[in-house]
C-alpha positions as CSV (number, residue, x, y, z in Angstrom):
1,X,47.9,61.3,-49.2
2,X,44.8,61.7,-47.9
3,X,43.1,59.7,-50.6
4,X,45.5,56.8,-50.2
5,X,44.8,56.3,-46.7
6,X,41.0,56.4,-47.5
7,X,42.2,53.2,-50.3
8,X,43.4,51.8,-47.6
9,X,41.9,51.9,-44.1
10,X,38.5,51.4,-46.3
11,X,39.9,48.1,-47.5
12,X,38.3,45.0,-45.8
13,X,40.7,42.9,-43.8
14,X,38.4,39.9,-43.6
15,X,39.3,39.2,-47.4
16,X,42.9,39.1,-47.3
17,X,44.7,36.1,-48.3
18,X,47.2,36.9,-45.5
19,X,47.6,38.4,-42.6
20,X,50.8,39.6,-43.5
21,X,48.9,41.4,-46.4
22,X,46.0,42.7,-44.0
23,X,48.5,44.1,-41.5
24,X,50.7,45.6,-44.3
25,X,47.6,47.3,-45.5
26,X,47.1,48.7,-42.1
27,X,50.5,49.8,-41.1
28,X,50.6,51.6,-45.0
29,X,46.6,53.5,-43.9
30,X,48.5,54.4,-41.2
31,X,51.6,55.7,-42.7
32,X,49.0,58.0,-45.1
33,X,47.9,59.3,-42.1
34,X,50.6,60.8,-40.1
35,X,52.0,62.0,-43.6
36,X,48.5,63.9,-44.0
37,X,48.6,65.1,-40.5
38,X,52.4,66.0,-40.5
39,X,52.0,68.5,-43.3
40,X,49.1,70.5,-42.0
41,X,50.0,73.6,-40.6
42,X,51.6,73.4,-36.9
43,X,48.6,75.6,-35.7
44,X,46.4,73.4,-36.9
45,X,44.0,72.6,-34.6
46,X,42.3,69.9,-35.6
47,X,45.8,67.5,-35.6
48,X,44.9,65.2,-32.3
49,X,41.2,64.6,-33.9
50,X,42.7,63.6,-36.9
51,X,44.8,61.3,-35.3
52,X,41.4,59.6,-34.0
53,X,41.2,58.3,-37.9
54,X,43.4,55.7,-37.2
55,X,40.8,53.3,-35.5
56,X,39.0,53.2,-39.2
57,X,41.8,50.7,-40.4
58,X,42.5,49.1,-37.2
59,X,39.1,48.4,-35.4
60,X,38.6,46.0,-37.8
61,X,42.0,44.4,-38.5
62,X,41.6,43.7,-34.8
63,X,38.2,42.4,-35.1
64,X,39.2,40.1,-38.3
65,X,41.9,39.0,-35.8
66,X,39.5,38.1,-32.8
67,X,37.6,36.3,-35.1
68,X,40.0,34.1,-36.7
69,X,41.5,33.2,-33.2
70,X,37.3,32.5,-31.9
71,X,36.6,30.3,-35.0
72,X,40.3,28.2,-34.6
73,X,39.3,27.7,-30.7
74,X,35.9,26.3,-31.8
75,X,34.9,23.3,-33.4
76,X,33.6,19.9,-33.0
77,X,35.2,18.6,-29.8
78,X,33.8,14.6,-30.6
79,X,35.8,14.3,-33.3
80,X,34.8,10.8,-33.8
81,X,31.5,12.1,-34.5
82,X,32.4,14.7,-36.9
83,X,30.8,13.9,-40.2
84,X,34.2,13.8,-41.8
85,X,35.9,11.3,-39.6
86,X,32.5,8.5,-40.1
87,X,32.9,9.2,-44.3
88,X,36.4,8.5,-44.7
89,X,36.0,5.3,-41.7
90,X,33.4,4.1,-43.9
91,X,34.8,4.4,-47.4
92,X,38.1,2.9,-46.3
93,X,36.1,0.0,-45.2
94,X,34.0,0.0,-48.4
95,X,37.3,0.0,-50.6
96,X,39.3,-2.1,-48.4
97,X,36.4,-4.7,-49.0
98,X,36.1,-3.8,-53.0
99,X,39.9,-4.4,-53.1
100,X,40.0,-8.1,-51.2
101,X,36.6,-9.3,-53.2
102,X,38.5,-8.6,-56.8
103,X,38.6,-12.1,-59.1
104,X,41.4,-14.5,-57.9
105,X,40.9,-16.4,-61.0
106,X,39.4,-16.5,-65.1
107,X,36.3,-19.0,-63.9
108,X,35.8,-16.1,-60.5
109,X,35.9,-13.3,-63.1
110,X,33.3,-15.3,-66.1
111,X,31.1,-16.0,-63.0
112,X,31.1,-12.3,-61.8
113,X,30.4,-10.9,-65.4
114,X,27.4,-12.9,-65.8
115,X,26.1,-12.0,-62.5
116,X,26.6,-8.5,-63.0
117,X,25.0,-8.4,-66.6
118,X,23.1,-11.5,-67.3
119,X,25.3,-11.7,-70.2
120,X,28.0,-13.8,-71.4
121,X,31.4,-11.9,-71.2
122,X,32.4,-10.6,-75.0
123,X,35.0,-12.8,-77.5
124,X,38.0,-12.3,-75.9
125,X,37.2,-12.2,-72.2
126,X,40.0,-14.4,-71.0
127,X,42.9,-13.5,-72.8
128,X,41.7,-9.8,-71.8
129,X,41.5,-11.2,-68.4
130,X,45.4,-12.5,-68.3
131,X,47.0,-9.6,-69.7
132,X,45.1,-7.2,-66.5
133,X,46.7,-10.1,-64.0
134,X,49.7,-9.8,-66.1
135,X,49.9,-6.4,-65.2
136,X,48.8,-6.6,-61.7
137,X,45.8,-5.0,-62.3
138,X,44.0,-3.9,-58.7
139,X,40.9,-3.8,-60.8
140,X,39.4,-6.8,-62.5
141,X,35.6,-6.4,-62.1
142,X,34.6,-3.0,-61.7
143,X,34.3,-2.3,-65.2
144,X,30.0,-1.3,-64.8
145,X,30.4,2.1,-66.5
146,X,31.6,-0.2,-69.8
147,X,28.8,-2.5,-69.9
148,X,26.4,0.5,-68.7
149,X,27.2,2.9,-71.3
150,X,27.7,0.4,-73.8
151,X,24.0,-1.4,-73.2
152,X,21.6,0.7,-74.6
153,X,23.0,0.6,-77.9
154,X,22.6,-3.5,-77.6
155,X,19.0,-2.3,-78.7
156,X,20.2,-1.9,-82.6
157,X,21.8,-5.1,-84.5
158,X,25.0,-4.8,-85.2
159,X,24.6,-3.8,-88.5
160,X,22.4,-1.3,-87.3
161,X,25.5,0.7,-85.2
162,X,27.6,0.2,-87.9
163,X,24.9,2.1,-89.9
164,X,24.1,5.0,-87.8
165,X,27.5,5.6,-87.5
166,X,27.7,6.0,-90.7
167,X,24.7,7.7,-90.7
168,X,25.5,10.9,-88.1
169,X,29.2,11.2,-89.8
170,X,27.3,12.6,-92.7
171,X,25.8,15.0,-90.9
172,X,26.6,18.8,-91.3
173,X,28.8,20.5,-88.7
174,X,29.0,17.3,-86.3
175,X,32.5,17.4,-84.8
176,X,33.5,14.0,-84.6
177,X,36.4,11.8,-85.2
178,X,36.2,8.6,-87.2
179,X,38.7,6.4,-86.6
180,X,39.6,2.7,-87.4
181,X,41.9,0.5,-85.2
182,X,43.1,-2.6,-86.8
183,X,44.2,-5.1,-85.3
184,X,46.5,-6.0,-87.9
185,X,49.5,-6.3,-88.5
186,X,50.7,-2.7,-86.8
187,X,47.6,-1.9,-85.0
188,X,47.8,1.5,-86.1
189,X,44.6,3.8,-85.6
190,X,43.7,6.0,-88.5
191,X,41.3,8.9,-88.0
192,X,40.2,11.5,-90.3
193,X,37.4,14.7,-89.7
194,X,35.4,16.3,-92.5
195,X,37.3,19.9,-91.4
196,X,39.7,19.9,-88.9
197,X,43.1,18.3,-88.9
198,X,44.5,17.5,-85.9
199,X,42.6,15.4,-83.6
200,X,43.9,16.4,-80.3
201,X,46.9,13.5,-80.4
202,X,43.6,10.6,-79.7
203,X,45.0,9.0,-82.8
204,X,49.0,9.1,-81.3
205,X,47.3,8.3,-77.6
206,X,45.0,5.1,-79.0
207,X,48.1,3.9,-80.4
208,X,50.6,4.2,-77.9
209,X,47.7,2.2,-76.0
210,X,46.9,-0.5,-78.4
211,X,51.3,-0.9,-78.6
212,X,51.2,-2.0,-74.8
213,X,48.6,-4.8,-76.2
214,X,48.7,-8.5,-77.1
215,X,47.9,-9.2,-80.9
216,X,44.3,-8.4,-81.4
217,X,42.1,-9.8,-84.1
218,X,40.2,-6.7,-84.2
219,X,38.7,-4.2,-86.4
220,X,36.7,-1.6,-84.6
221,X,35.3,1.6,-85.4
222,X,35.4,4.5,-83.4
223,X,33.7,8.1,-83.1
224,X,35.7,10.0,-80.9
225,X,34.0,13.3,-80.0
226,X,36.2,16.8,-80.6
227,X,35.2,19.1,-77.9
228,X,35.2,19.1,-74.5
229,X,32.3,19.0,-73.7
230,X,30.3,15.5,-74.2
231,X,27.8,15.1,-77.3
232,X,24.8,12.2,-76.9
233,X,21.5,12.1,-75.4
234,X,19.8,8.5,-75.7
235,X,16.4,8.7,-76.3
236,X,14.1,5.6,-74.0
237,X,12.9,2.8,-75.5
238,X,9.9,3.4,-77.5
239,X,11.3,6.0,-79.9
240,X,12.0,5.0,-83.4
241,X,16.4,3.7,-82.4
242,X,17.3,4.9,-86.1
243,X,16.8,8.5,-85.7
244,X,19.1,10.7,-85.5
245,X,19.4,14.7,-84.5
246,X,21.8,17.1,-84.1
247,X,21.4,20.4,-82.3
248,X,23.7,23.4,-81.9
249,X,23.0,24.7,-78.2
250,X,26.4,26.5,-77.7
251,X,25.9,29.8,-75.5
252,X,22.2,28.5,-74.9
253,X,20.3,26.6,-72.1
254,X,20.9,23.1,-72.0
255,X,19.1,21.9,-68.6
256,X,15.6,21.0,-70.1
257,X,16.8,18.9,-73.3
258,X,19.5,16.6,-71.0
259,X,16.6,16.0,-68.5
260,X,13.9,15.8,-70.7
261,X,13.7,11.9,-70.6
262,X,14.3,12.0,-67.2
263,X,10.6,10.8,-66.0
264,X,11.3,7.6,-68.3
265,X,14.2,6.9,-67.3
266,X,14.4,3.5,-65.0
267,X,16.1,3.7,-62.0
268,X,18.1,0.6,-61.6
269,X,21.4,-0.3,-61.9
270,X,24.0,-2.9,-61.5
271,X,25.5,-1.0,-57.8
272,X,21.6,-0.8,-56.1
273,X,23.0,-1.5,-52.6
274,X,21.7,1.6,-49.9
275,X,23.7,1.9,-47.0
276,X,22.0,3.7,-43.6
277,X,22.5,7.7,-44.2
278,X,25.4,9.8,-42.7
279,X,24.9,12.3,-40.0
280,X,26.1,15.4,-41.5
281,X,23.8,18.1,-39.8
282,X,22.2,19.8,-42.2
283,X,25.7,20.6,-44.1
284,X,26.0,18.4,-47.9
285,X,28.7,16.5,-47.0
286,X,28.7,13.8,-50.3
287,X,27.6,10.7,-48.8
288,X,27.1,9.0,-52.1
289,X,29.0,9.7,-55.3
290,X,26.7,8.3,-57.7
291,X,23.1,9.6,-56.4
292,X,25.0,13.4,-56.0
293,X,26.1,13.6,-59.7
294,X,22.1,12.4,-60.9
295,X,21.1,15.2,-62.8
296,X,17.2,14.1,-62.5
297,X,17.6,13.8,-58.3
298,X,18.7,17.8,-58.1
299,X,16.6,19.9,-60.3
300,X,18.7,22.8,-58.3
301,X,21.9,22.2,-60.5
302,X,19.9,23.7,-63.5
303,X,21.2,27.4,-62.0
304,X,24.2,26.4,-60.5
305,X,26.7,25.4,-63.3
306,X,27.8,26.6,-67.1
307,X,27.9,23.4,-68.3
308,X,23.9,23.7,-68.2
309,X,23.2,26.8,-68.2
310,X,25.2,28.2,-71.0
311,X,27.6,25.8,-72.7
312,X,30.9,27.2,-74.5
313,X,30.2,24.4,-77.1
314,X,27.6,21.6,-77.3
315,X,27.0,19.8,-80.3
316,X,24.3,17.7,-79.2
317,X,23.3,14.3,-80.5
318,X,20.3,12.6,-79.8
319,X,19.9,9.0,-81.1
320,X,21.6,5.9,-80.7
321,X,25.1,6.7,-81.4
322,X,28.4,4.8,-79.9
323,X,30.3,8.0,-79.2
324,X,33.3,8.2,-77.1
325,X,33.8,11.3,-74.7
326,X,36.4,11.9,-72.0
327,X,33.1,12.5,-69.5
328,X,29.3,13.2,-69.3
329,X,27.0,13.8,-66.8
330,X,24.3,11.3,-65.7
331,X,21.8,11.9,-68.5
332,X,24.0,11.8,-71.4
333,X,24.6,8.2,-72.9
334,X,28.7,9.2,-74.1
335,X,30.6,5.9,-73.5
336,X,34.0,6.8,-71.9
337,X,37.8,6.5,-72.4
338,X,40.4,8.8,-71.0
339,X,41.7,11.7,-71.8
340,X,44.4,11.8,-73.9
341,X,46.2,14.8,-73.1
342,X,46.8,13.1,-69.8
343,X,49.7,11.1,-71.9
344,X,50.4,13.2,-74.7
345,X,50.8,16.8,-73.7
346,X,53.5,17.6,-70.7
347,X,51.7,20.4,-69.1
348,X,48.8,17.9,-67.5
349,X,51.6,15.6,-66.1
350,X,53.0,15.9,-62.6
351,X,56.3,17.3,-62.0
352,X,57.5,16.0,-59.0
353,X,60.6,18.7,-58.8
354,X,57.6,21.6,-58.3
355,X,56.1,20.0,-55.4
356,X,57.0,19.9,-51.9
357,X,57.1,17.7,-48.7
358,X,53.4,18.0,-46.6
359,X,55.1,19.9,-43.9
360,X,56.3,22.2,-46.5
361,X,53.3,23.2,-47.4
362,X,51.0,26.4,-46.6
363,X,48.4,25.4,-44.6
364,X,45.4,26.8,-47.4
365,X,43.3,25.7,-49.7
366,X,45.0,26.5,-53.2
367,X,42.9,27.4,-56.9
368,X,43.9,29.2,-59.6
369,X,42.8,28.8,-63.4
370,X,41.0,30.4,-66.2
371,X,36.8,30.8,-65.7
372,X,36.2,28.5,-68.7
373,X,33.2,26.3,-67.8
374,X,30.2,28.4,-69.3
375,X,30.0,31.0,-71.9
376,X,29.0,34.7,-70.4
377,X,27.9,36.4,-73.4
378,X,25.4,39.3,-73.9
379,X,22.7,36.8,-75.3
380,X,22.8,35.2,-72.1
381,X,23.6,38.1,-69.8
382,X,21.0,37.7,-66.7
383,X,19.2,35.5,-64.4
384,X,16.6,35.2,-62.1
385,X,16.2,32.8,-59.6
386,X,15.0,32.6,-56.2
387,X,17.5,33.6,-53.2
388,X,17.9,32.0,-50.1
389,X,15.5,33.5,-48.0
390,X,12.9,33.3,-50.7
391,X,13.7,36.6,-52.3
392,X,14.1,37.2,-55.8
393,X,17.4,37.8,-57.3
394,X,18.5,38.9,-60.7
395,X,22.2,39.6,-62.4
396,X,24.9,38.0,-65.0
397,X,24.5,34.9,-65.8
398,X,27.9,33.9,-65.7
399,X,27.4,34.5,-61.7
400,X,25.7,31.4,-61.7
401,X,28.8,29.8,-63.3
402,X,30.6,26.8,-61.2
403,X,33.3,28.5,-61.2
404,X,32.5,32.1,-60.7
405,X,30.5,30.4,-57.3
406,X,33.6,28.8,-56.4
407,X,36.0,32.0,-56.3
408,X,33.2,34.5,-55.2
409,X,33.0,32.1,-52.1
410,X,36.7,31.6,-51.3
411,X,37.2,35.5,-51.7
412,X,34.2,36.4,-49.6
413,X,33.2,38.6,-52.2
414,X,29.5,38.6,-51.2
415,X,27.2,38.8,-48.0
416,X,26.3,35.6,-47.4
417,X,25.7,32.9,-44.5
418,X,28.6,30.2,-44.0
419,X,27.8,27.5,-42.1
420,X,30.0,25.8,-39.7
421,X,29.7,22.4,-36.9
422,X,29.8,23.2,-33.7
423,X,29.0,21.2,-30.4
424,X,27.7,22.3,-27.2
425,X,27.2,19.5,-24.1
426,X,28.2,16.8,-26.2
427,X,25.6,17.8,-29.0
428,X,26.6,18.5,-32.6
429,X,24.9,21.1,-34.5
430,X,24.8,23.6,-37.0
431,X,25.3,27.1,-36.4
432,X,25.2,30.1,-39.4
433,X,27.8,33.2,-39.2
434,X,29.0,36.0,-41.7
435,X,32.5,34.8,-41.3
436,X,34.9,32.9,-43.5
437,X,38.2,33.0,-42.7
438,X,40.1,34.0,-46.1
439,X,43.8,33.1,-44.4
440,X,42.7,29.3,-44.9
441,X,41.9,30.5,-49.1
442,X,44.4,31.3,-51.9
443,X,42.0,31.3,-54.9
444,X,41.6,33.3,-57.7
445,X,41.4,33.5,-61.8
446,X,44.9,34.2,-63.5
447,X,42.8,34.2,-67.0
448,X,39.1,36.1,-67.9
449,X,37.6,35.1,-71.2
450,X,35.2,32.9,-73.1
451,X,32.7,35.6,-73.1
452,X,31.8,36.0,-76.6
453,X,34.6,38.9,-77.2
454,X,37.2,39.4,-74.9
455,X,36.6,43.0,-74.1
456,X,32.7,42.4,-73.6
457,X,31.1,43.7,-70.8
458,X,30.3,40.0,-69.2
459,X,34.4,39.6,-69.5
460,X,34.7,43.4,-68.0
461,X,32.7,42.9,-65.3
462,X,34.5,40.0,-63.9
463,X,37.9,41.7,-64.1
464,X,36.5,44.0,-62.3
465,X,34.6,42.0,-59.5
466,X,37.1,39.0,-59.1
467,X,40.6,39.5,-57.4
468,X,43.1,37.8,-60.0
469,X,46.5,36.6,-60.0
470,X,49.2,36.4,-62.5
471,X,49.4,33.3,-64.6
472,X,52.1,30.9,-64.4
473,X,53.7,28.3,-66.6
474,X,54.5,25.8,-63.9
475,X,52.9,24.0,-60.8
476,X,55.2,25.8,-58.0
477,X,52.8,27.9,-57.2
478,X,50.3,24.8,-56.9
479,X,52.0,22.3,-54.9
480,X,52.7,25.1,-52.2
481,X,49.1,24.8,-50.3
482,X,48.1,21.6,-48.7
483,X,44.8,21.6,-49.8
484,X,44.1,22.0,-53.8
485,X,40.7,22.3,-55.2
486,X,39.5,20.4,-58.9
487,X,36.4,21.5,-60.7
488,X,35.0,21.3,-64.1
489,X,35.7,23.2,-66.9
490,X,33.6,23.2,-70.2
491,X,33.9,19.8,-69.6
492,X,36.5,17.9,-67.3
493,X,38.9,18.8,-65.2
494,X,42.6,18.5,-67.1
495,X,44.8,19.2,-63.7
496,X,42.9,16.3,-62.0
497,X,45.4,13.6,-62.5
498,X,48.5,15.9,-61.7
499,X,46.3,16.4,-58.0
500,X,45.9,12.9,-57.7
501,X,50.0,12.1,-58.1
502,X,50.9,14.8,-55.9
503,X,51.5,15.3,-51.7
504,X,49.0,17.4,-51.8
505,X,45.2,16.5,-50.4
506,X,43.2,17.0,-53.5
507,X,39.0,18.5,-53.4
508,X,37.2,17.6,-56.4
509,X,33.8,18.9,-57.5
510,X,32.1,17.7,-60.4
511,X,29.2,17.0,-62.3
512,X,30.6,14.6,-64.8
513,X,31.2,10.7,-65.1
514,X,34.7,9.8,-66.2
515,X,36.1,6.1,-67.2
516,X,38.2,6.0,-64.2
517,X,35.1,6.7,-61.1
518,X,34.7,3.2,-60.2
519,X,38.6,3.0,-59.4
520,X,38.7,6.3,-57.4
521,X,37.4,6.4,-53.9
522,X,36.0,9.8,-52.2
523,X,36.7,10.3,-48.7
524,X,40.0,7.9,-49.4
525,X,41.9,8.9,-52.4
526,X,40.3,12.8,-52.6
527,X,37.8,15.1,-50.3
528,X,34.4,15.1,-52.7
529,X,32.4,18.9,-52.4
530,X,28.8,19.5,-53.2
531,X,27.6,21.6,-56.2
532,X,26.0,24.0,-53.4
533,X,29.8,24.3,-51.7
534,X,27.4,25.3,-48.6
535,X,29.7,22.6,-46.6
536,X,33.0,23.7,-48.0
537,X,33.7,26.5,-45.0
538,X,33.4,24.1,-42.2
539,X,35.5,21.3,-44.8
540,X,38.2,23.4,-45.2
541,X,38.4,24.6,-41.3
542,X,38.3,21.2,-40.3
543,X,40.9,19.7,-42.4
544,X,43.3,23.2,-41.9
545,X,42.5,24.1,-38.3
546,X,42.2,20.6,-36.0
547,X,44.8,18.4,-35.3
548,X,42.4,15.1,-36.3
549,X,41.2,17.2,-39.5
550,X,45.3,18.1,-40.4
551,X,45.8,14.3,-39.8
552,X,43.1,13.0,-42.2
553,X,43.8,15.4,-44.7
554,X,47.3,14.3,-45.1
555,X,46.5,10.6,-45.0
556,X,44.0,11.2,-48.0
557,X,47.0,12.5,-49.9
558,X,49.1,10.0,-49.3
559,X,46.6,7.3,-50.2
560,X,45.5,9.1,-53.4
561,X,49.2,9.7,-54.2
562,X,49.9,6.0,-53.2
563,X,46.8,4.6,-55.6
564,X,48.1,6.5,-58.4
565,X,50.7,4.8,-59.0
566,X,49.2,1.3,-58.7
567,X,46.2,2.2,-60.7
568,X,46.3,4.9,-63.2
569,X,49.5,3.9,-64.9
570,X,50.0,4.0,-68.4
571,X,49.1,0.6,-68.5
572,X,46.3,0.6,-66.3
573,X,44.4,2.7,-69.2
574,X,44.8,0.3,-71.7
575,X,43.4,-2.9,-69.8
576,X,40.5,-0.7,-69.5
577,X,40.5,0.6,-73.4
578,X,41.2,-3.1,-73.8
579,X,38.2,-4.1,-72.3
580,X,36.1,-1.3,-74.0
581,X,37.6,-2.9,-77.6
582,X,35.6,-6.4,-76.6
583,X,32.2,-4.4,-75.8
584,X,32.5,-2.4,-78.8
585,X,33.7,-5.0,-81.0
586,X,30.9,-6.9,-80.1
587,X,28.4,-4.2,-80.4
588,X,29.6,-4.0,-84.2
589,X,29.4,-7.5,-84.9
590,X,27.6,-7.5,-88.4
591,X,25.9,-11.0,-87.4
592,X,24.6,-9.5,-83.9
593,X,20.7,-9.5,-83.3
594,X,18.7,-6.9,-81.2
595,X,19.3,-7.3,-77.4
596,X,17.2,-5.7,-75.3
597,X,18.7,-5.0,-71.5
598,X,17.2,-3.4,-68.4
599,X,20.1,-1.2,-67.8
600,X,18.0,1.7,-66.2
């Protein structure tokens, strides 16, 4: 008895998920105690100073209680100022604008293509161009991550792709799909792998696609990357465009060889427009999408996510080879189409009967997954990077890990500084505390593995350190919190869409591009977080703890949940594999010269 109430009045308040759980833990210390003191002898003296114990469990469940109830009373009182309220004002503007300036017309669209690229629109353009009006696409020019990704390969004939695809599918231990579409007479995709044997349901996926689509005179060929995690590195101009490499750097550090042509990289591109900067006092709030993700602008994310520091799999390819991934970061030259599992398996599809109205809802921010995203294994076991303060600091490298960051945060498993808004005579600033408030958090891992064996001592030592819950088959558990958080895994997110569709307010950190990012808004459809997450204490207070903050959160999940539906249908997917077809069709063109673009 007297070592369960030492469990227990011990056990930190301040990281319980509830305060029903915190005061059960105290009433339960307490219980321990009387039983302890109750079977001591009646002569025992030392009864009433035993009974002085009990302050150990509740001095501080009363102190985790004061200090909820300070942090709810403070806050930014100029809400319009808040940095929050001026990010999502400003990108409802920005999209509202996107939305009305759209192509009414063919002649509008042609014009905007060759304004964009300097290029004449592909074979195809206007019949390609009916069928998204057809469809009511919202979307008719924002297609730049096409033409972008697609570009650089415009530097080999067309012959010349057709050849190095050829070329890098003979290649040992590659894992990539080749596949044919033809256009017809069943426009049936046919792919085939030198060892494996299903392809992930692309092949069923491309087809249901290319069914939705008028009769294309078409013959493409595709290499569809295997893994999750994307595959090419484009050399810069200058380099001999027919060489090709492949490199195994699974388990190993990736950061220096996807920026090493970072410092010949140009730096324009087709959206160069620079709006004045955000106020967000000192806190990362994302004020721009595009620059946040740049892998060669923040030389800090080499030690902040698994994706670069120790990939579970990365079969790197570095040449000039069209290869289509479901997302890349910044430096990698993947050209992207969605994910098919999005369409083909029923667990990444929303099920409307496990959600539940907003008011509903708890009033937390909700995560719970697998710590996929890096590979912890003993060849990769510790870092050392600078702290902080300036100090040194050393451990497992799977501590680094996006992930692993993410739930170490939320469960205020380490001393740390949080940083929060505050304002004092009508002046916003910054203040530092030790407190998070883990009643506004319900995150944890419901699965430990990836490291190397399951029963190594990386996947040990997480069991150990994070708190984990059971895993579930369905969503219920999901749609229950009014905030739910997205990051990457070893490559994207597959729960992202299911977010999206639902009536909750989705978060979303990410390193990666994806073929849909032009379409999606931050601030309007979803609540974007920084790789450093130093902003996400005072984000999730504001959107759970203010009345203005409550408001915006659910008006952000009803316009992500209302865009949704008008943009990422079925359909909506194979416009935009539609329009990928033209590029790539004529990037294969047999007759097509060199073209040389300044595509940064």
């Amino acid at each position: 008895m007297a070592g369960t109430f030492g469990l227990l009045a011990t056990r930190n308040p301040s990281i319980q998920e509830t305060g029903f759980r915190a005061l059960m833990n105290a009433v339960a210390s307490l219980l321990a105690l009387g039983q302890t003191i109750d079977v001591l002898p009646k002569q025992a003296k030392a009864k009433p100073i035993l009974w002085g114990l009990a302050f150990v469990p509740v001095l501080p469940y009363l102190a985790n209680l004061a200090s909820i109830s300070m942090s709810q009373s403070q806050g930014v009182t100029q809400i319009e100022s808040h940095p929050v309220e001026v990010l999502i004002r400003e990108a409802k503007a920005d999209f509202e604008n996107m939305l009305q300036n759209q192509s009414k017309s063919y002649a509008e669209a042609y014009d905007e293509y060759q304004r964009r690229y300097g290029y004449e629109p592909p074979y195809g353009f206007e019949e390609w161009y009916n069928f998204a009006k057809s469809h009511q696409s919202p979307i008719i020019d924002e297609f730049d991550g096409i033409f972008e990704s697609v570009s650089p390969f415009l530097r080999l004939s067309g012959q010349g792709v057709l050849d190095v695809m050829t070329q890098v599918y003979s290649l040992p231990e590659h894992e990539l799909w080749r596949c044919t579409m033809s256009g017809h007479p069943s426009k049936k995709t046919y792919c085939s792998h030198p060892r494996r044997s299903f392809d992930r349901n692309v092949s069923k996926f491309l087809d249901k696609l290319f069914k939705k689509l008028p009769q294309l005179s078409l013959n493409v060929k595709l290499l569809i990357n295997h893994l999750d995690e994307p595959a090419v590195i484009i050399p810069p101009p200058g380099q001999d465009p027919r060489s090709v490499n492949l490199t195994n750097l699974a388990g190993q550090r990736s950061w220096d060889t996807l920026t090493k042509y970072c410092s010949a990289r140009r730096t324009t591109s087709v959206s160069s427009e620079r709006k004045p900067p955000v106020e967000t006092y000192g806190l990362p709030f994302l004020t721009d999408r595009r620059a946040a993700i740049d892998l060669c602008a923040h030389p800090e994310y080499a030690s902040m996510h698994g994706f670069l520091l120790a990939p579970e799999s990365l079969k790197l390819i570095e040449g000039l080879v069209p290869v289509l991934s479901t997302g890349a970061p910044s430096t990698m030259g993947d050209i992207l189409y969605p994910l098919a599992a999005y369409t083909q398996d029923p667990s990444f599809k929303y099920d409307r009967t496990q959600d539940v109205d907003w008011d509903k809802k708890r009033n937390a921010l909700y995560w719970a997954g697998s710590n996929t995203g890096g590979r912890g294994s003993s060849s990769s076991s510790s870092f050392s990077v600078q702290g902080e303060g300036g100090e040194d600091a050393t451990g497992p490298i799977w501590r680094l890990f996006h992930r692993q960051r993410f739930v170490e945060l939320a469960q205020n498993l380490k001393s740390r500084t949080y940083y929060y808004l505050r304002s004092n005579d009508n002046i916003i600033t910054r203040v530092s505390s030790s407190f998070l408030n883990s009643r506004l958090y319900s995150v944890a891992f419901a699965r430990i593995f990836q490291c190397s064996e399951s029963r190594s001592r990386a996947c040990r030592d997480q069991r150990a350190y994070f708190r984990q819950k059971p895993w579930t088959e369905t969503d219920r558990p999901l749609f229950r919190s009014k905030l739910v958080f997205d990051l990457d895994g070893n490559g994207i997110s597959g729960r992202w869409y299911k977010l999206l569709a639902s009536k909750s307010t989705p978060l979303k950190q990410t390193i990666f591009r994806e073929w849909h990012d032009e379409r999606l808004a931050p601030w309007v459809h979803y609540v974007p977080v920084s790789q450093s997450m130093d902003e996400l204490p005072e984000l999730v207070h504001y959107l759970t703890s203010t009345k203005s903050g409550r408001e915006r959160a659910r008006e952000i999940a009803e316009q992500g949940r209302h865009w949704f539906g008008k943009a990422f249908r079925e359909i909506d997917m194979a416009i935009y594999v539609y329009r990928l077809l033209l590029e790539l069709a004529r990037l294969q063109d047999p007759d097509r010269p060199t073209i040389e673009f300044d595509v940064g």
